[in-house]
Backbone as CSV, one residue per row, in Angstrom:
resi,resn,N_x,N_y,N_z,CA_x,CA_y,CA_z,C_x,C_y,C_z
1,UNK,-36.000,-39.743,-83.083,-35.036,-40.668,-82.518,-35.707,-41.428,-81.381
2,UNK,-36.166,-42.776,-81.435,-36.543,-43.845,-80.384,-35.185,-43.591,-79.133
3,UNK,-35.793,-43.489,-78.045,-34.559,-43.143,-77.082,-34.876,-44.708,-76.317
4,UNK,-34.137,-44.974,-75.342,-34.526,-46.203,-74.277,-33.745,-46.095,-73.470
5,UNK,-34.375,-46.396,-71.939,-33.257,-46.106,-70.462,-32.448,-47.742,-70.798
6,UNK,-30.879,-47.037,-70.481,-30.371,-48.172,-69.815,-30.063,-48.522,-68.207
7,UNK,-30.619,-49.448,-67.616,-30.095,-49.431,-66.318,-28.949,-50.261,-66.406
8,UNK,-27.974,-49.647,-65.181,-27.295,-50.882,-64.748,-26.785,-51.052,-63.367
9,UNK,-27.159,-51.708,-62.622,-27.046,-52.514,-61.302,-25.573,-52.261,-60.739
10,UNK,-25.220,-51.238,-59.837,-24.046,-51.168,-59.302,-24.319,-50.529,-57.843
11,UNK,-22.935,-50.351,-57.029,-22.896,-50.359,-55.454,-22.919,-48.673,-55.692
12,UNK,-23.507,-48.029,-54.508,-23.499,-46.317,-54.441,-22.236,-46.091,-54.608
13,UNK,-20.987,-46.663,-53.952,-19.685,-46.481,-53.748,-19.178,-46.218,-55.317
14,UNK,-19.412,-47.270,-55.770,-18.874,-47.532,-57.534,-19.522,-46.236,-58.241
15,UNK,-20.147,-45.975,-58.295,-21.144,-44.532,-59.028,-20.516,-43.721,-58.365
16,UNK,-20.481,-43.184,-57.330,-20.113,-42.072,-56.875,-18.549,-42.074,-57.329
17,UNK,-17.807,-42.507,-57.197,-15.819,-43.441,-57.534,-15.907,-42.875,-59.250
18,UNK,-16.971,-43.459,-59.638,-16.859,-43.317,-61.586,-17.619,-42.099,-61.462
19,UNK,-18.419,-41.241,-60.991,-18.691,-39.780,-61.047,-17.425,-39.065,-60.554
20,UNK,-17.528,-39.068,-60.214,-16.127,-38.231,-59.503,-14.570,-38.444,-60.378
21,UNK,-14.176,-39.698,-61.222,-13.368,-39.509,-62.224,-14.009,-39.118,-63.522
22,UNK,-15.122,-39.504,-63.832,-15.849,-38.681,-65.316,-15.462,-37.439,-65.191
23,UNK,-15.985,-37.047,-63.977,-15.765,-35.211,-64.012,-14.305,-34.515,-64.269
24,UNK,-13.325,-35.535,-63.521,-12.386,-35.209,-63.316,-11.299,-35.235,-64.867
25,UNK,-12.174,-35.927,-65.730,-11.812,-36.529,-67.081,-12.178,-34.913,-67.869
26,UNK,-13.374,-34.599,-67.290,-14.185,-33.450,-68.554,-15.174,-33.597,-68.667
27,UNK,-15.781,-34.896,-68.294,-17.329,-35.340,-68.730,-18.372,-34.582,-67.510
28,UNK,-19.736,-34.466,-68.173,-20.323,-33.301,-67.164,-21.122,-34.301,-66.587
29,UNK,-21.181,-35.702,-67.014,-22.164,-36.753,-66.102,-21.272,-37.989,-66.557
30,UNK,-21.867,-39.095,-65.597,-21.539,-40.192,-65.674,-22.615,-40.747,-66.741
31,UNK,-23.413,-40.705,-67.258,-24.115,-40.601,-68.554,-23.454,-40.731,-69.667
32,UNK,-22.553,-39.216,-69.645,-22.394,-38.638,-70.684,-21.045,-39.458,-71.236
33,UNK,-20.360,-40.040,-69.991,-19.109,-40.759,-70.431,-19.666,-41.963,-70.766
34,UNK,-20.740,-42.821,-70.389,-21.568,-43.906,-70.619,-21.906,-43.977,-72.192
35,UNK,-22.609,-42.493,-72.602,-22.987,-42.577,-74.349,-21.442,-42.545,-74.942
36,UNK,-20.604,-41.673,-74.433,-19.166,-42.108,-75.318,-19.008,-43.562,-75.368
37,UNK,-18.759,-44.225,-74.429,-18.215,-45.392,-74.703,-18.875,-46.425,-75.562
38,UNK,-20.513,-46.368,-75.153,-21.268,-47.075,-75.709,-21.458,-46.748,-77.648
39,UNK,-21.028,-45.498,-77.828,-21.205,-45.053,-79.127,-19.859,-45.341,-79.731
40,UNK,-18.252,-45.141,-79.263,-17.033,-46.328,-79.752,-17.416,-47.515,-79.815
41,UNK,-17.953,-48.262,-78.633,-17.829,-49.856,-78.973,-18.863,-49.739,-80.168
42,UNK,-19.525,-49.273,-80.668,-21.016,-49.694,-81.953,-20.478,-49.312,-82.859
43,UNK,-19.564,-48.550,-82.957,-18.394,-47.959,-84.253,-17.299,-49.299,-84.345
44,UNK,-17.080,-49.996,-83.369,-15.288,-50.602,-83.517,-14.342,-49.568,-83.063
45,UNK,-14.344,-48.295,-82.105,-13.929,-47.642,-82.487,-12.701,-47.549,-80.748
46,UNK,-13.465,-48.716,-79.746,-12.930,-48.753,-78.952,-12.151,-49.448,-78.447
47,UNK,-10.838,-49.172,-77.523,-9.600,-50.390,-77.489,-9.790,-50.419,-76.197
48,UNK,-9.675,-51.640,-75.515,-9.426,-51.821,-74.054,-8.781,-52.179,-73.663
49,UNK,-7.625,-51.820,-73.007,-6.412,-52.519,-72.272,-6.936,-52.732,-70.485
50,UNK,-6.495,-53.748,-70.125,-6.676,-53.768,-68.655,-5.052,-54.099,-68.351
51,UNK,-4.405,-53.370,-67.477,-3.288,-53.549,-66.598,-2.637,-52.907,-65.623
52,UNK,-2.093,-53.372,-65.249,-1.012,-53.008,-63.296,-1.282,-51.697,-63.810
53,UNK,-1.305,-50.514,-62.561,-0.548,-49.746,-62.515,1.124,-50.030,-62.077
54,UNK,2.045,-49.014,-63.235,3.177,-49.106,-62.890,4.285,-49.224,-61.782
55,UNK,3.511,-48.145,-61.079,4.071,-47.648,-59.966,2.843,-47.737,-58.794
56,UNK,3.272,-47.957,-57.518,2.436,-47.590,-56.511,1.842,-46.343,-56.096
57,UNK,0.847,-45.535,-56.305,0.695,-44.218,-55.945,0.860,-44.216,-54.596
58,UNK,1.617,-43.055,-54.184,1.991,-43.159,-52.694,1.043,-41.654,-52.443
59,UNK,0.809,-40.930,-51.493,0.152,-40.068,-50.506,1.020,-39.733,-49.587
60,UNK,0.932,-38.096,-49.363,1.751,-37.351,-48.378,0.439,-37.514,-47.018
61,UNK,1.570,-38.059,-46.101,1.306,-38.178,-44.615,0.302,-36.796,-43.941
62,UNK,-0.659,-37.147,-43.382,-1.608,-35.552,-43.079,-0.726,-34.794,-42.500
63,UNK,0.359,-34.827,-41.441,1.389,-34.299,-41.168,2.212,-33.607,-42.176
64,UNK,2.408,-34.358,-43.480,3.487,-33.938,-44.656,2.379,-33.137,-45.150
65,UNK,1.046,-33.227,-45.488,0.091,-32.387,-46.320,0.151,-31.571,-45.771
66,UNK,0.041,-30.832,-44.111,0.296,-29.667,-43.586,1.247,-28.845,-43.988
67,UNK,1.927,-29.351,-44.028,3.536,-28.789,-44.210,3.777,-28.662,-45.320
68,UNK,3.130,-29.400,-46.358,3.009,-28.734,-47.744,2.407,-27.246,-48.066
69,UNK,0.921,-27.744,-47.570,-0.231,-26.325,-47.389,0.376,-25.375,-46.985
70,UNK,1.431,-25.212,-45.949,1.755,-24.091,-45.283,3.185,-23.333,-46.177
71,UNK,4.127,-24.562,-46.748,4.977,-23.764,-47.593,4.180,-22.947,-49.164
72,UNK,2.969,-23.338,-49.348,2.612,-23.229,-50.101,2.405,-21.597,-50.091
73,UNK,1.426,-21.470,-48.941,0.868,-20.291,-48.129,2.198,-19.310,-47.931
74,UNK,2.871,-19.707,-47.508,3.912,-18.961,-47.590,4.810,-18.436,-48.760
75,UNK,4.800,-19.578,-49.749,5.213,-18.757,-51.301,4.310,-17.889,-51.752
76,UNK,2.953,-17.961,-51.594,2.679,-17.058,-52.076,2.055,-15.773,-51.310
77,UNK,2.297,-15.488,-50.058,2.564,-14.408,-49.561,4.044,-13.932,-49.248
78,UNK,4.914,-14.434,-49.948,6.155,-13.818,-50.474,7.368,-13.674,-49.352
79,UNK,6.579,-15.076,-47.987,7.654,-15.537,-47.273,8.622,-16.721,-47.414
80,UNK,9.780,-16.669,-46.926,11.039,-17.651,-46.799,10.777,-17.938,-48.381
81,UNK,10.823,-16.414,-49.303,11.736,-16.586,-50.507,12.711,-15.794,-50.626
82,UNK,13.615,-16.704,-51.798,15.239,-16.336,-52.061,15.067,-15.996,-53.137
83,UNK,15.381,-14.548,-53.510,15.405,-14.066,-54.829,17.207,-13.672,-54.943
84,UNK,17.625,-14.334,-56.251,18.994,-14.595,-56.767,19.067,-13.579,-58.048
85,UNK,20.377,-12.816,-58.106,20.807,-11.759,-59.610,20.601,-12.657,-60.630
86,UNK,21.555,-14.459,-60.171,22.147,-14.977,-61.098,22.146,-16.266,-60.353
87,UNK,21.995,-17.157,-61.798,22.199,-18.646,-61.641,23.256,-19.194,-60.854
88,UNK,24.414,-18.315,-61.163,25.452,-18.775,-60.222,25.686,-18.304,-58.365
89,UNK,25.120,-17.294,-58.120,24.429,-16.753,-57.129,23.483,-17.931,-56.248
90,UNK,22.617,-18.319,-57.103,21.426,-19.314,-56.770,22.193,-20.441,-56.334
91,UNK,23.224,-21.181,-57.586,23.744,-22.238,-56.784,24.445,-22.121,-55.767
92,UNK,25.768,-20.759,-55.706,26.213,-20.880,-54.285,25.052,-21.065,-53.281
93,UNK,24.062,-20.284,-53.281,23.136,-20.628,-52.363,22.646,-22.064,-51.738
94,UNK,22.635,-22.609,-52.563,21.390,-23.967,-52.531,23.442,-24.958,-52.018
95,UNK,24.089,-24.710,-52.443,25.642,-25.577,-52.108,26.046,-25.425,-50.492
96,UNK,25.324,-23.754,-50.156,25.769,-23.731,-48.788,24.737,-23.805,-47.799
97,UNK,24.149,-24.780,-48.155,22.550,-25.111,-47.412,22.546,-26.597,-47.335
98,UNK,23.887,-27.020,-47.386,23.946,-28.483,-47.837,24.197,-29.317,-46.031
């Protein structure tokens, strides 16, 4: 098999941005997602849509991420939980917390 480098000309930022979602995809290099794509488009085998995201991704406040981390920490060392017999039990609960 004749092999040949491809280069291609991009910012550190952009490589590191597309490494870091390859991986996050499954792919073990930014390479490796490079021969996928390049081996669909030589098939026909690839579709490209470009558009909006739907929605705005929003981010919890470093303040709100604390306070996440810590209820977190706390479920699972088995504080400020409510263990209920019964569903109906549970809702009085959650009705008189209103």
């Amino acid at each position: 098999m004749n092999k040949v480098t491809l280069q291609i000309p991009m910012s550190k930022a952009l490589k590191t941005s597309a490494e870091k979602v390859a991986s996050e995809y499954g792919f073990s290099s930014l390479q490796e997602i490079v021969r996928v794509l390049l081996s669909k488009l030589s098939k026909r085998e690839l579709n490209v849509t470009i558009q909006e995201p739907d929605e705005e991704v929003t981010y919890l406040s470093p303040a709100a991420e604390r306070r996440y981390k810590k209820a977190i920490e706390d479920i699972k060392a088995g504080r400020n939980v409510t263990k209920t017999e019964s569903v109906d039990e549970l809702l009085r609960l959650l009705r008189s917390r209103r």
